[in-house]
Each structure stands twice: as structure tokens, then as C-alpha cells.
N, C-alpha and C positions, 0 to 999 in steps of 0.2 A: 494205466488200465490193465487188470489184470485177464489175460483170458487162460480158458480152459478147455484142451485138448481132452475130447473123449476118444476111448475106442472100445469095442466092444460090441456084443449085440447081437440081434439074429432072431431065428428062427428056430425052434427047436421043440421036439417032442414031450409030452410030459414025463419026468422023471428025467426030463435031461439035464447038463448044467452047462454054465456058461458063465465068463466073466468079464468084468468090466473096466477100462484102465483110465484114470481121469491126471492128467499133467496139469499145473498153473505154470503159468509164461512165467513167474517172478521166482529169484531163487538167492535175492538178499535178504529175506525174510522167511520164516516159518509160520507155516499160518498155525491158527491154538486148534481152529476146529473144520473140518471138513465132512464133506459127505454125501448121499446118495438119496436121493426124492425120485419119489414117481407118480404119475399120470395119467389111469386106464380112462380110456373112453367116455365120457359124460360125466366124469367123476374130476375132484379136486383135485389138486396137487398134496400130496401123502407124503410122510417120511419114510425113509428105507432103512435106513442105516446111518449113524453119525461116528467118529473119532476122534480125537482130540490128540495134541500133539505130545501127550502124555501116554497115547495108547488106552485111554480109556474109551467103552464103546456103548453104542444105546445101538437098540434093533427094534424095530414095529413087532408087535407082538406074533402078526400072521408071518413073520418072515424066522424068527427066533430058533436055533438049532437047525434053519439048511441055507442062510446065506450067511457068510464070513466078511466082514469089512474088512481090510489092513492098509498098514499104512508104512514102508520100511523105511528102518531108520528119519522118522519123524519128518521127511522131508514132503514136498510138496506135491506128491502124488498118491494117490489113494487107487487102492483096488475092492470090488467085489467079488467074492467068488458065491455064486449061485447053483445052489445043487439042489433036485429032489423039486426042481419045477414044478408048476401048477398051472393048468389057465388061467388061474387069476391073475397070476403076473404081468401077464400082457400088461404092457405099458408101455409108455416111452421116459425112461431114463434119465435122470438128469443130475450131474455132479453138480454141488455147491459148497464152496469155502465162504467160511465165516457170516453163513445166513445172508452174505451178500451179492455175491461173483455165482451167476450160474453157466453152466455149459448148454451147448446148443440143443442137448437132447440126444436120443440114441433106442430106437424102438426096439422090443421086446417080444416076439409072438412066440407063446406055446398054445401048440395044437398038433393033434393028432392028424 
């Protein structure tokens, strides 16, 4: 069973940033793809950000040029970095490897 340690998260002003660190328990393996979803209030579950263990990267349109996925040295941990916040971001967080293993979550509030 693979789990995934988040951390990250908060509370924070618009135009602030913040970032996010997601671990997998397994490290006989590299996963191909990993990444970041999210959650606001009465709404679906959204993509944020995906990477690949090639380093190639997809971003949600609304997030494109102020949040940065990476992933060092292709191992099994991924970061967001989040700048140039919004209220929309509000959400809660969630890492997932290979569209299957999600993390427990990790909520989001920008507001002034």
C-alpha cells in the first residue's frame, strides 16, 4: 500500500505564496506520473498540476505562469510552489501518484 505524506498549506493573503511537499512511502519504484488536485467548496475535484518522471508538466489553465510543480531528481516526491494567490484557490489539496494513491488532503485559504 502506497501512502502519501503531505505537507504544506495555510492560510494566507492574496498575492501570497505557499508551497506544498507530497512524500510516497515506496522508494523501490519511481512512479511515471504524479501530481496535485484540488477541491473548493461545492465544486468537483479539479486538476492542478501533473509531472511525469520525465519532467514533463501539464498545469490547469487558471493556475498556468504562478504555480510551479517539480519533482527533484525524478524521485518520489513532488512539490508545488504557489505564488500570486487568489481566492479562488481556496481549496483543499490533494497529492496523487499515478491517477491512483491519493493523499489525505491539506486545505488552502486565501483571504484577506
Amino acid at each position: 500500500q502506497v501512502q502519501l505524506v503531505e505537507s504544506g498549506g495555510g492560510s494566507v493573503q492574496p498575492g501570497g505564496s505557499l508551497r506544498f511537499s507530497c512524500a510516497a512511502s515506496v522508494t523501490f519504484v519511481s512512479f511515471h506520473f504524479m501530481g496535485w488536485y484540488r477541491q473548493a467548496p461545492g465544486k468537483e475535484r479539479e486538476l492542478v498540476a501533473t509531472i511525469t518522471r520525465g519532467g514533463s508538466t501539464n498545469y490547469a489553465d487558471s493556475v498556468k505562469s504562478r504555480f510551479t510543480i517539480y519533482r527533484p531528481n525524478a524521485n518520489n516526491a513532488v512539490y508545488l510552489q504557489m505564488n500570486s494567490l487568489k481566492p479562488e484557490d481556496t481549496a483543499v489539496y490533494y497529492c496523487n501518484v499515478q491517477g491512483t494513491y491519493w493523499g489525505k488532503g491539506t486545505l488552502v485559504t486565501v483571504s484577506s
